[in-house]
C-alpha positions, 0 to 999 in steps of 0.5 A: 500500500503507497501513501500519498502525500498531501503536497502544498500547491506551488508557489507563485514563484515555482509557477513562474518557473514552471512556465519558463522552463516548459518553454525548453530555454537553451543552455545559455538562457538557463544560465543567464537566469540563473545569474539574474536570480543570484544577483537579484537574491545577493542585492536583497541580502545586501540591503537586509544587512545593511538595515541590521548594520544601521539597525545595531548602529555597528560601524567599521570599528566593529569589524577590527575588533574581531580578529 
């Protein structure tokens, strides 16, 4: 007897995906995709933390006292 899962419904992003990749992008494409989506993940960390870095009121003095 197999037990079936109850699995959420995607995500709206996975749903994006999803359509995408059902359109059979090359290589190339894929890659450049994947380029834009790190750097658009690696901008909204960099923000996310330069908000807690003001947040603390941290300043580079901080980070010389580390080592």
């Amino acid at each position: 007897m197999s037990s079936v899962k109850n699995q959420p419904p995607f995500s709206n992003v996975q749903m994006e995906l999803l359509k995408i990749y059902a359109t059979g992008v090359s290589d190339e494409t894929l890659l450049e995709l994947k380029k834009t989506m790190a750097a658009f993940f690696l901008k909204r960390l960099r923000k996310n933390a330069d908000s807690v870095w003001e947040e603390k009121e941290y300043s580079d003095n901080v980070l010389s006292q580390i080592d």
